[in-house]
C-alpha positions in Angstrom: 12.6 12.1 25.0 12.2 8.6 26.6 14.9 7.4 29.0 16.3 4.0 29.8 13.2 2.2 30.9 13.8 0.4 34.6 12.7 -3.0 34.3 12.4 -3.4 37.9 11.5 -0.5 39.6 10.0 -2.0 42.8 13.2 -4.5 43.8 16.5 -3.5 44.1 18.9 -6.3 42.9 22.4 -7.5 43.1 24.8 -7.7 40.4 25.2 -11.5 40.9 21.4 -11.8 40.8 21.4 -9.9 37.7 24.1 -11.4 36.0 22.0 -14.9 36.2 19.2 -13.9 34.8 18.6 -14.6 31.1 19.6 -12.3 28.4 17.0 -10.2 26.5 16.9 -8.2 23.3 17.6 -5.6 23.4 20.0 -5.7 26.1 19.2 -5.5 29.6 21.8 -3.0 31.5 22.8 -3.4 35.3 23.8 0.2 37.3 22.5 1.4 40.6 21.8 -1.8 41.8 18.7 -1.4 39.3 17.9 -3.2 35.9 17.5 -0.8 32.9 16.7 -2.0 29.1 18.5 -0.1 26.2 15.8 1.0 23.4 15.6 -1.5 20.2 18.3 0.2 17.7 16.7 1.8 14.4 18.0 2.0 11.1 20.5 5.1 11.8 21.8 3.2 15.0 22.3 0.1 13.4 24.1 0.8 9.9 26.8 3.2 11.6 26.8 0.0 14.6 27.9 -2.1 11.8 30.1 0.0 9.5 31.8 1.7 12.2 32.6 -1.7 14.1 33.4 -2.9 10.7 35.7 -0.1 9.8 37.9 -0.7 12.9 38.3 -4.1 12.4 39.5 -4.0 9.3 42.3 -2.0 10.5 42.7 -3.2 13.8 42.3 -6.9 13.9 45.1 -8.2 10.9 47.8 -6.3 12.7 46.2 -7.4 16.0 45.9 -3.9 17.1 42.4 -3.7 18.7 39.5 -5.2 18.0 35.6 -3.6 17.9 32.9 -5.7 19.7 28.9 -4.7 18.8 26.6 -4.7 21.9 29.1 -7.1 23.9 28.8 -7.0 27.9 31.5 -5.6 30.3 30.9 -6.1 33.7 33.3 -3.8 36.4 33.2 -2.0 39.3 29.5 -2.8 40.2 28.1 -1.8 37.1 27.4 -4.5 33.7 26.6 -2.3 30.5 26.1 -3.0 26.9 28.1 -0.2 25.1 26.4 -0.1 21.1 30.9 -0.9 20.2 34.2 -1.7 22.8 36.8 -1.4 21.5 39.8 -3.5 23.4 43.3 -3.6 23.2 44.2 -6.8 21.1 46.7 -7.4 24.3 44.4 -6.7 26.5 41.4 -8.7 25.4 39.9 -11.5 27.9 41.2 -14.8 26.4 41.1 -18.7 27.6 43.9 -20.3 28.3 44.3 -22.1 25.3 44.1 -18.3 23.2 40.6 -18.4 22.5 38.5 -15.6 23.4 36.6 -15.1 26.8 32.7 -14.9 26.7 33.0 -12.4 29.9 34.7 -9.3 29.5 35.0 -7.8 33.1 37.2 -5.0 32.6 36.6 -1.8 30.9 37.3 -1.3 27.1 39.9 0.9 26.0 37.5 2.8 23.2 33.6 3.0 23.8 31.4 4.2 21.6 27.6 4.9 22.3 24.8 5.9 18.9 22.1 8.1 20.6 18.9 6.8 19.3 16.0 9.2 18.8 14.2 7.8 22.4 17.3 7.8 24.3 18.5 10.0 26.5 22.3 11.7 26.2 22.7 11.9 29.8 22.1 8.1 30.3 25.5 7.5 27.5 27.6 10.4 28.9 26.8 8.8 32.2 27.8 5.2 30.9 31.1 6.8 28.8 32.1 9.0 32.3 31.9 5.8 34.7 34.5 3.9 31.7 36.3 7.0 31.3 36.6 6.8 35.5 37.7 2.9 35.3 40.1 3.2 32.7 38.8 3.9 29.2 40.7 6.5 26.9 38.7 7.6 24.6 34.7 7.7 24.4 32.5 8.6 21.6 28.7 10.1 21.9 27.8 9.8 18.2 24.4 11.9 16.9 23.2 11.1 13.9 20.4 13.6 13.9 22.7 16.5 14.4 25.5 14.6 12.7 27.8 15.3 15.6 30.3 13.5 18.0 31.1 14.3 21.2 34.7 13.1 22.0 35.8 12.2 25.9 38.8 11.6 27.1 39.7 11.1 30.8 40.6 14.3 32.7 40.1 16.5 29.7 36.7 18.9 28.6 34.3 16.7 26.1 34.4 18.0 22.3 32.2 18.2 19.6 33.4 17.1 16.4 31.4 18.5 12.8 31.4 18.4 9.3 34.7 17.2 7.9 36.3 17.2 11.4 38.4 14.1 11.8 37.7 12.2 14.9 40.5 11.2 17.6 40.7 7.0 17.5 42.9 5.4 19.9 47.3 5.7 19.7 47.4 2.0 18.3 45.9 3.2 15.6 47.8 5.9 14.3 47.5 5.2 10.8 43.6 4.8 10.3 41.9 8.8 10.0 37.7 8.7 9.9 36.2 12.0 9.7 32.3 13.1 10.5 31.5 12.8 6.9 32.8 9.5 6.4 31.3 8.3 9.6 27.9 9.8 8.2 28.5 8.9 4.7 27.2 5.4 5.8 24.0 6.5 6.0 23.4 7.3 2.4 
């Protein structure tokens, strides 16, 4: 298993010095005063990325519940990661003062989600969903589409793996909305 490659091994850097460099694809990820660059996502990766962002949008965005960002940058508390979705708050996402929507997001999201990819390594997400869970997040997903599992994490709580028709926890705003694993996997066929 490959981890999260260090770009810059040699250097240690600041997170102002990071944050002006230019962005790369796939995205470049600041922690530990050290640039790391998340694998290129795959064809498992990318169609639950895009169904499962898809999913919660359509139930979260017309009541202007939450709404599920793909590969967006949060920067906070010394770290700037790329979670595969964030989820916000619709109260609580960064906007301009004439409504529009922020380009930074430097606060933690209230949902992340993280699709281990098959040269990735699980410790490098549980370490990204742990710091959010310690800054604020409420519920992270570690989603394996190999085993067709998901791990749930919710701050100050053991993690959980969810199987076969298990339905998965999704934040209180969205009470309504119920996705078990073999919907979430469904996508793939």
């Amino acid at each position: 298993m490959i981890m999260l490659t260090s770009v810059n091994s040699s250097k240690q850097i600041t997170l102002e010095e990071f944050l002006q460099l230019p962005e790369t694809k796939p995205a470049n990820e600041y922690f530990n005063n050290k640039i790391y660059q998340k694998p290129m996502p795959q064809g498992e990766h990318s169609t639950i990325q895009a169904y499962l962002s898809s999913a919660i949008n359509q139930v979260g965005r017309p009541k202007q519940l939450v709404m599920a960002f793909p590969e967006l940058r949060c920067t906070f508390n010394g770290r700037s990661i790329v979670p595969d979705i964030s989820v916000f708050a619709w109260e609580r996402i960064p906007r301009q003062p004439n409504g529009r929507i922020e380009n930074r997001f430097e606060i933690a999201p209230d949902w992340v989600i993280e699709i281990l990819s098959p040269d990735q390594s699980s410790n490098q997400l549980i370490n990204k969903i742990l710091f959010c869970l310690n800054n604020g997040t409420q519920l992270g997903w570690l989603i394996d589409p190999e085993d067709e599992s998901v791990v749930i994490f919710k701050p100050n709580q053991q993690p959980e793996i969810r199987y076969n028709s298990d339905n998965l926890p999704v934040l209180d705003l969205l009470t309504d909305w119920q996705l078990s694993i073999a919907d979430l996997f469904g996508w793939l066929y």
